[in-house]
C-alpha positions as CSV (number, residue, x, y, z in Angstrom):
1,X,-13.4,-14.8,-23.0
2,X,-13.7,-12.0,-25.7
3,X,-10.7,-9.9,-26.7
4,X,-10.6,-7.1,-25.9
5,X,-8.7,-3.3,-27.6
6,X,-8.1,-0.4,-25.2
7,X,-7.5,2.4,-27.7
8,X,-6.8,5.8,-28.2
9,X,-5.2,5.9,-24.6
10,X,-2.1,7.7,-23.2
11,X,-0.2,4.5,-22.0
12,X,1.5,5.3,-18.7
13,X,4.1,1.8,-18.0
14,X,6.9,3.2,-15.3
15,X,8.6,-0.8,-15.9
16,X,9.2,0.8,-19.2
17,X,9.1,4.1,-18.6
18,X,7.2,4.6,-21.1
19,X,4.5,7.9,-21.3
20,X,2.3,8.8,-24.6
21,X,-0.5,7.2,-27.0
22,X,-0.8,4.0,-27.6
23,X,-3.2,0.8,-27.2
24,X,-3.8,-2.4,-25.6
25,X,-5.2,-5.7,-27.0
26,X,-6.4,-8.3,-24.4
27,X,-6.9,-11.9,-24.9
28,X,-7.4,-14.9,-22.5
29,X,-7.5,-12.3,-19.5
30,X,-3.6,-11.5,-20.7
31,X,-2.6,-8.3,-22.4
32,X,-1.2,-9.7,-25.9
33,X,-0.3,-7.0,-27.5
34,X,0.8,-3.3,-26.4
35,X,1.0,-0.5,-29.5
36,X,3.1,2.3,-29.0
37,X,1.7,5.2,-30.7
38,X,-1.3,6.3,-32.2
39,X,-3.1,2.8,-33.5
40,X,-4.5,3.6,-37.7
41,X,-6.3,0.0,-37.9
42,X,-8.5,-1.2,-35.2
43,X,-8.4,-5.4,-34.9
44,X,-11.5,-6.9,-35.8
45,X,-13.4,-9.4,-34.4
46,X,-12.5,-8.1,-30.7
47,X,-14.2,-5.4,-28.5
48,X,-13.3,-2.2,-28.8
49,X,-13.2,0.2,-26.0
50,X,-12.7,3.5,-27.0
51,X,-10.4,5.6,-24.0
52,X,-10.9,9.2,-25.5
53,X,-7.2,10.1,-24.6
54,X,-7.4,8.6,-20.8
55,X,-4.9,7.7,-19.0
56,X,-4.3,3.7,-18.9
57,X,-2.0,1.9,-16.9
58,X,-1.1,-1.2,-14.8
59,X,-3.5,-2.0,-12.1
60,X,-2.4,-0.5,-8.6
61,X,-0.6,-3.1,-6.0
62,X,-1.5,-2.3,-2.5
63,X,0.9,-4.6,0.2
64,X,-0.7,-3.1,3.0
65,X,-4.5,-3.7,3.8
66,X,-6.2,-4.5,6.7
67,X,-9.6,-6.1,6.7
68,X,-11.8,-7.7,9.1
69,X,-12.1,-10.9,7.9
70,X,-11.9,-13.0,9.8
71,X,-12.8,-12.1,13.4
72,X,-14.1,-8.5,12.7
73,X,-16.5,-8.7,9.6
74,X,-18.8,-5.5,10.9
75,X,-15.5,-3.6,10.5
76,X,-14.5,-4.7,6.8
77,X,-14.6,-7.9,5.0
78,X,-12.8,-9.0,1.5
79,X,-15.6,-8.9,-0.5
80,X,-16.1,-5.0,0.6
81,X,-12.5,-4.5,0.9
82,X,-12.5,-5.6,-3.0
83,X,-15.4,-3.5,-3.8
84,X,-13.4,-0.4,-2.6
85,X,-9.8,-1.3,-4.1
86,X,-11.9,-1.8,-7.7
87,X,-13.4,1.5,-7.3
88,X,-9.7,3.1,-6.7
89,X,-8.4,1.6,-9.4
90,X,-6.5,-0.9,-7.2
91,X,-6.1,-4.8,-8.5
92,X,-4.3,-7.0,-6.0
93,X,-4.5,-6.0,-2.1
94,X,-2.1,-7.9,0.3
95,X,-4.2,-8.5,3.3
96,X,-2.3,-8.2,6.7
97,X,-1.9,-10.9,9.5
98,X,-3.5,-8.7,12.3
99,X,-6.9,-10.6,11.7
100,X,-8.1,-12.9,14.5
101,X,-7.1,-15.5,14.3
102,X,-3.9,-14.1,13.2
103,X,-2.4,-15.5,9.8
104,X,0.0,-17.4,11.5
105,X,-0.2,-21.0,9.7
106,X,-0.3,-22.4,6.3
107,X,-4.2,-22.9,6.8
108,X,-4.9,-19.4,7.8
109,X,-2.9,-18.4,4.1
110,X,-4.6,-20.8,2.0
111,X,-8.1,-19.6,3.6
112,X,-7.8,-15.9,2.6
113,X,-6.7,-16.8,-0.9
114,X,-9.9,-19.0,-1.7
115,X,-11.6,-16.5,-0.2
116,X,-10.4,-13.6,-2.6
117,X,-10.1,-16.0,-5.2
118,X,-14.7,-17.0,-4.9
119,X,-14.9,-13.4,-4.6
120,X,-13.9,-13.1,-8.3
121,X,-13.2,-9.3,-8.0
122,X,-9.7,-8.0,-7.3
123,X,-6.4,-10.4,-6.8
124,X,-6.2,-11.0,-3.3
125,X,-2.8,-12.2,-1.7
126,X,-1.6,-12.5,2.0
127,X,1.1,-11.4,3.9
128,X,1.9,-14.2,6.9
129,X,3.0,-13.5,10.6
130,X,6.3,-13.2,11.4
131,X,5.9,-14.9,14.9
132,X,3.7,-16.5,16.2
133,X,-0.6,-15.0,17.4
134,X,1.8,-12.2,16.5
135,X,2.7,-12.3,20.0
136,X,6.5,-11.3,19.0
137,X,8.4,-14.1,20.5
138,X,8.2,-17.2,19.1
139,X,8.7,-17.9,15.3
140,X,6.0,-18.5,13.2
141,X,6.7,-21.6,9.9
142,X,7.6,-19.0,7.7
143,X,8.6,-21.6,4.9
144,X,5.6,-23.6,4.9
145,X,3.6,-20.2,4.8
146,X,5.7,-19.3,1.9
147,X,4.6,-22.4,0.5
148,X,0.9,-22.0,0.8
149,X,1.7,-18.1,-1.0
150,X,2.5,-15.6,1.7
151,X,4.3,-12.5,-0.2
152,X,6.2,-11.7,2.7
153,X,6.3,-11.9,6.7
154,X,5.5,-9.3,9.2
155,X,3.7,-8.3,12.8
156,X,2.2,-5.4,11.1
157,X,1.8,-3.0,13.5
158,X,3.0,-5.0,16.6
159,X,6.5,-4.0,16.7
160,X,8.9,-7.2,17.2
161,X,10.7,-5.8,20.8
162,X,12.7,-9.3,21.3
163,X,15.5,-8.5,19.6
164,X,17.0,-12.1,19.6
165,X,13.7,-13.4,18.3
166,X,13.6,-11.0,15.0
167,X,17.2,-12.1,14.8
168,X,15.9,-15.6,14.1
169,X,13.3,-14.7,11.8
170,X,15.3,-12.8,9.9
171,X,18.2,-15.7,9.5
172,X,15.5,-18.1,9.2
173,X,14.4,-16.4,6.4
174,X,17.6,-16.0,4.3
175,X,17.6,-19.9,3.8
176,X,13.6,-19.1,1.6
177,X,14.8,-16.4,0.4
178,X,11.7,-14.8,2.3
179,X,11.1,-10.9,2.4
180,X,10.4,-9.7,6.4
181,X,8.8,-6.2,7.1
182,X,9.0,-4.3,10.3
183,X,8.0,-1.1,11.7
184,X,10.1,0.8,13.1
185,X,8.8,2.0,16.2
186,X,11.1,1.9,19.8
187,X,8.3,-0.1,21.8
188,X,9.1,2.3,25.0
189,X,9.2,5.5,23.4
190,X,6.2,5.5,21.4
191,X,3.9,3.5,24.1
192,X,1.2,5.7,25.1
193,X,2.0,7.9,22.2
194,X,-0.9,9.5,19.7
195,X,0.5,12.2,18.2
196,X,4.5,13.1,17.1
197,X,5.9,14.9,19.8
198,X,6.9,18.7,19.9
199,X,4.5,22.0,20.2
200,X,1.4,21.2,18.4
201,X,1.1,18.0,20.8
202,X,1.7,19.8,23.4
203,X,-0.3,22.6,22.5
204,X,-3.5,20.0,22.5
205,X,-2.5,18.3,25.6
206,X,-2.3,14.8,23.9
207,X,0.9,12.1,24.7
208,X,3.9,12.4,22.2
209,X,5.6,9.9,19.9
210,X,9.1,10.9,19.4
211,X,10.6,11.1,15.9
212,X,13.7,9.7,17.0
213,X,11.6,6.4,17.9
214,X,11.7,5.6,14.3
215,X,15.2,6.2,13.7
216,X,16.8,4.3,16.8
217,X,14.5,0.9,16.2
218,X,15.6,1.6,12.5
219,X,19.1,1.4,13.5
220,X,18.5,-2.0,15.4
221,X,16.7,-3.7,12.4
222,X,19.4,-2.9,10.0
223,X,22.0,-3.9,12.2
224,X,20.3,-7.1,11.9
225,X,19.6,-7.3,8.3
226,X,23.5,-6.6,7.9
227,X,24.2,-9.3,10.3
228,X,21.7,-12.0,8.6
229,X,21.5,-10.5,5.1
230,X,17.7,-11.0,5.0
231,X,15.7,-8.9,2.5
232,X,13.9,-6.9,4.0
233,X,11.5,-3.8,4.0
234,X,10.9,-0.8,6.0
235,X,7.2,-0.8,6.7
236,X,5.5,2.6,6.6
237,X,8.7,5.1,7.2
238,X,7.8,8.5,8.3
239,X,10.4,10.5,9.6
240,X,13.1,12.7,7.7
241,X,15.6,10.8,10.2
242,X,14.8,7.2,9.2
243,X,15.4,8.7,5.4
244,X,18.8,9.1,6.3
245,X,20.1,6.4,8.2
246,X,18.3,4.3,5.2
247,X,20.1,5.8,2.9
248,X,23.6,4.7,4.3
249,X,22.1,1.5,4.8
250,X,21.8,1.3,0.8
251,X,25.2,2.9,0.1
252,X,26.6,0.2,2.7
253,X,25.1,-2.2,0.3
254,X,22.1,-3.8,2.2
255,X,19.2,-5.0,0.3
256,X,16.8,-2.8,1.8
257,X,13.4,-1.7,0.5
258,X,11.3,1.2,2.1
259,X,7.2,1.8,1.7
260,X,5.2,4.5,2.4
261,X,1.8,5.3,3.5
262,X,-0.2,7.8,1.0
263,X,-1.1,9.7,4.4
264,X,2.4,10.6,5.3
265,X,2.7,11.9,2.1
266,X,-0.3,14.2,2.0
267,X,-0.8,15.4,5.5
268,X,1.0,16.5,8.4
269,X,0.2,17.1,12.4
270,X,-1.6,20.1,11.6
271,X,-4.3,18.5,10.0
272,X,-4.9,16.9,13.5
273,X,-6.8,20.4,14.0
274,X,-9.2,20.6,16.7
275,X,-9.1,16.7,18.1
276,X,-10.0,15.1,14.8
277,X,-10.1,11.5,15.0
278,X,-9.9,10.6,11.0
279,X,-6.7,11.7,11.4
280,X,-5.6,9.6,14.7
281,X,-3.2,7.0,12.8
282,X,0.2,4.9,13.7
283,X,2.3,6.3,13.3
284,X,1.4,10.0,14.1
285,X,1.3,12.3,11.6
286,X,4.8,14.2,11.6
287,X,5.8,17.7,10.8
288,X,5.6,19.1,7.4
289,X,9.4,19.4,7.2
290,X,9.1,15.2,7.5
291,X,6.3,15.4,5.0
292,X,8.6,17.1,2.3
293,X,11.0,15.4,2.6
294,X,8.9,12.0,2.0
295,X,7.7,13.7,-1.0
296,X,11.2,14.6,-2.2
297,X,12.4,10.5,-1.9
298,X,9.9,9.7,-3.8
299,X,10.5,12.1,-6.5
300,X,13.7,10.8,-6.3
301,X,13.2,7.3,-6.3
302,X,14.2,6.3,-2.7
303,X,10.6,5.2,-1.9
304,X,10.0,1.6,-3.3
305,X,6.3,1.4,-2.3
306,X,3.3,3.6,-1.5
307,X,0.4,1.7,0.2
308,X,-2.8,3.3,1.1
309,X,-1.8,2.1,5.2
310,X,-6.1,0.9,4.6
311,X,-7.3,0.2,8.3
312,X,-11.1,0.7,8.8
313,X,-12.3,1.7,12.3
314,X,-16.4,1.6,12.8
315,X,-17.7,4.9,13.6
316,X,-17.9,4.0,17.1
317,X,-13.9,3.5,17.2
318,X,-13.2,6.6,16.1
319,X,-16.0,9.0,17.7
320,X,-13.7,9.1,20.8
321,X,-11.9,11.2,22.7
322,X,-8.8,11.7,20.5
323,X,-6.1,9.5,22.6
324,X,-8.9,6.9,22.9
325,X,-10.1,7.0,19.2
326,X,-8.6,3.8,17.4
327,X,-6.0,4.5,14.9
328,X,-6.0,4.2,11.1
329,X,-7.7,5.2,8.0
330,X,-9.6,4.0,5.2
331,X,-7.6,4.4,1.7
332,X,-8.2,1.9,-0.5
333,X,-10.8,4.2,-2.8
334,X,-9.1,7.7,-2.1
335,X,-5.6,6.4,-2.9
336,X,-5.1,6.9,-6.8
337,X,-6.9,10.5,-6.3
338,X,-4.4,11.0,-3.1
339,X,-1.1,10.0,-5.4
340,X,-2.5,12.8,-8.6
341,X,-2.7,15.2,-6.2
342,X,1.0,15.3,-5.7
343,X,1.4,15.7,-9.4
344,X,-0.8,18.4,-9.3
345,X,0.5,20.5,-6.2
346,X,4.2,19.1,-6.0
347,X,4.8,18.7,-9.8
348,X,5.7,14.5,-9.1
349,X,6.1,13.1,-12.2
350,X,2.9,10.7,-13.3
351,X,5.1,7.9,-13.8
352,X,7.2,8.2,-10.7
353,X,3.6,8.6,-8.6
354,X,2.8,5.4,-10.3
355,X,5.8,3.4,-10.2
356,X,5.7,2.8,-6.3
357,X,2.1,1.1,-6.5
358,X,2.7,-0.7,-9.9
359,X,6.2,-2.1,-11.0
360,X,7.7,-1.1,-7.6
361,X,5.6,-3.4,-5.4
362,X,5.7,-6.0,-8.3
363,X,9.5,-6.3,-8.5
364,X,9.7,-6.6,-4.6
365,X,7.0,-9.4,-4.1
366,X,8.1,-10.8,-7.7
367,X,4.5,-10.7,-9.0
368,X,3.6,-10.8,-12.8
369,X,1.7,-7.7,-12.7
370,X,2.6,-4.0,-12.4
371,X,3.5,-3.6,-16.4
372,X,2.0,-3.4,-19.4
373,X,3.8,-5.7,-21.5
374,X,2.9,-9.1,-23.4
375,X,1.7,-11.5,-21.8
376,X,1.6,-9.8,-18.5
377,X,-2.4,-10.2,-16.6
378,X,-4.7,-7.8,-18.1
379,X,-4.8,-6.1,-14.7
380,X,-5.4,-2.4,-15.8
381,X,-6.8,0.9,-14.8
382,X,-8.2,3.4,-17.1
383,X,-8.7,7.0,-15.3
384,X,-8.7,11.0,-15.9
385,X,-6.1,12.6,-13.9
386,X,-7.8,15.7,-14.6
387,X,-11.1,15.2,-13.6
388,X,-12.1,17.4,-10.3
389,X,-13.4,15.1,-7.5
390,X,-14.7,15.6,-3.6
391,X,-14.6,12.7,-1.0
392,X,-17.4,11.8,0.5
393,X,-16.5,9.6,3.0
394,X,-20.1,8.3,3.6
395,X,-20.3,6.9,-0.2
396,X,-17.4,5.4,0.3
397,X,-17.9,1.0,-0.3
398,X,-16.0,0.2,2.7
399,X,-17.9,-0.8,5.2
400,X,-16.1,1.8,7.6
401,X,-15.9,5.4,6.8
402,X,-12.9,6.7,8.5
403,X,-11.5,8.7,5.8
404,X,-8.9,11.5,6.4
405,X,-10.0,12.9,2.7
406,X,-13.6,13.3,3.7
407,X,-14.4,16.6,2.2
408,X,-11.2,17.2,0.4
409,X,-10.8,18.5,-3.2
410,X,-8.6,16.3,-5.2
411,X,-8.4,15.7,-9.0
412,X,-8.2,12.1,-10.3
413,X,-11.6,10.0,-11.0
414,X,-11.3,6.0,-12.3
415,X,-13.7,5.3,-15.2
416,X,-12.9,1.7,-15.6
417,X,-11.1,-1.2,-13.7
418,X,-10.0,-4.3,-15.3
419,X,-8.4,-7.7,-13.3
420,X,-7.8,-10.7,-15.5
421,X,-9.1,-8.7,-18.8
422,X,-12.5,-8.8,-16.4
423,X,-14.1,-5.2,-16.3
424,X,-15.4,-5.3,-12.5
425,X,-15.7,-1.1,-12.6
């Protein structure tokens, strides 16, 4: 492989912290070098890539992806779900267990990283069931999973109601060391439930989803995760309730991570407008008091990951009746432009946007990635924050559109991707 200089960039590295000019020097698909500063003497012998002052930084880490493959190809498959993530600047995707068959088994691991791995596009990981067909009541072999490289264990969106069976997963766990990921979501409350409930579902006559849900099934899992000591993340919190009773979870001690998805950070239950469907997700968009206070954890650092929550929906799924309409969105491309738009209308710090889908999601899952720093993979993404964009959800390169951001003004456009020191965009 040919080495490869980055220079004349503005380095942005939250593992350490740093922000300002510098270059990169790639070799054997690992960064060997990183030059703090402005670089007088270009190496020679290697390819030079000349940034023009953009902004370069670790690759993004998405844990929370949903594809397809297998059982549902016409909806997504890798190979499109990598497509996508390369064109949003994102190198390593963590696909979910919700596929069919579920990934429930060593086998079913193994298969989805050979997959990524022929692809020979973006770093593709798994993330095994917790139980079982993710049925939520018997256990699933979370150590041989771990084995075969599961990242960590969850139901995705099938909430885990038995609470004597999480109990087991989670002490089953402690003995691997294995991180388990719920959402919390009281099973009874929220059945039935499209939209957060209060006046605005009321006003369009859809069926609410208490905010309080969150915070009493986030009671329960913490009460276990103090019991067991498991490690253990908060998957896709949403409420300004579940913000608080995490953080006396933390100043109790526990070792308790919290993600986020990018569309509870950037809109709220007014978007839901006149019925549309793009914006029909789980959970329901909350009130905008809920959305700022989401935005002020993670400009404080209480949010350890954003994900882009990707879940694509054919256009027949969606163009429903709203309460029918299948939840989820597409995010993969949008969710680099989605995260600059917060430094542009919140004032959010570029490296604390960054930090949650780069060294945040690479401590918790202890990948090599999210840094640049010798010897780390030359995953990288080289992109002007500045540049004005508009989504168009029907150029998207998933093979589903569903895209909240169709139409929407943001600023932030990726003009190279890199995975292994590989360009693939």
């Amino acid at each position: 492989m040919t080495a490869l200089a980055i220079v004349n960039a503005r380095l942005l590295d939250p593992a350490s912290d740093y922000d300002g000019p510098g270059a990169v020097l790639i070799e054997d698909g690992r960064i060997s070098e990183v030059i703090h500063g402005q670089a007088t003497e270009r190496p020679a012998g290697v390819e030079i890539i000349d940034a023009h002052g953009l902004c370069l930084a670790p690759g993004l880490i998405d844990i929370r992806v949903r594809t397809g493959e297998p059982g549902a190809e016409p909806r997504e498959t890798l190979k499109s779900a990598s497509l996508s993530a390369a064109a949003g600047g994102v190198t390593t995707l963590v696909i979910q267990p919700d596929t069919d068959p579920a990934l429930d088994d060593p086998a079913m691991i193994e298969f989805i990283q050979r997959r990524g791995a022929a692809l020979g596009l973006v770093n593709i990981r798994a993330a095994g069931a917790a139980t079982q067909g993710r049925q939520g009541q018997r256990m699933a072999e979370i150590g041989l999973m771990q084995e075969a490289g599961a990242l960590y264990f969850t139901d995705g969106d099938s909430v885990i109601a038995n609470t004597r069976t999480l109990q087991r997963v989670m002490s089953y766990a402690t003995s691997f060391n294995a991180l388990i990921a719920c959402r919390p979501a009281e099973p009874w409350l929220t059945e039935g439930g499209v939209a957060t409930s209060g006046e605005m579902a009321s006003r369009l006559g859809l069926s609410g989803s208490p905010a309080i849900a969150e915070r009493i099934q986030l009671e329960r899992d913490l009460a276990l995760v103090e019991q067991t000591g498991v490690r253990f993340l908060v998957d896709q919190i949403s409420t300004e309730g579940a913000l608080e009773t995490l953080s006396r979870a933390r100043r109790k001690g526990l070792e308790v991570a919290v993600s986020v998805s990018i569309n509870h950070l950037c809109f709220n239950e007014i978007d839901l407008g006149d019925y549309r469907t793009f914006f029909r997700l789980d959970p329901p968009l909350r009130t905008e008091a809920d959305r700022q206070a989401l935005i002020e954890a993670l400009r404080e650092g209480l949010i350890d990951v954003v994900t882009s929550a990707h879940s694509p929906a054919p256009a027949e799924d969606k163009r429903r009746p709203f309460s029918e309409a299948a939840p989820g969105a597409v995010g993969l491309e949008t969710l680099l432009p989605a995260l600059l738009s917060l430094h542009h209308e919140a004032g959010l710090d570029l490296l604390d946007l960054l930090r949650p889908v780069t060294a945040g999601p690479a401590s918790l899952l202890s990948l090599p990635a999210g840094a640049l720093s010798e010897d780390a993979p030359a995953d990288l993404v080289l992109f002007d924050p500045n540049a004005p964009v508009v989504i168009d959800a029907a150029a998207l390169r998933s093979k589903s559109k569903n895209s909240p951001f169709d139409g929407r003004r943001l600023q932030g456009k990726v003009a190279g991707t890199w995975v292994g020191g590989r360009r693939i965009f």
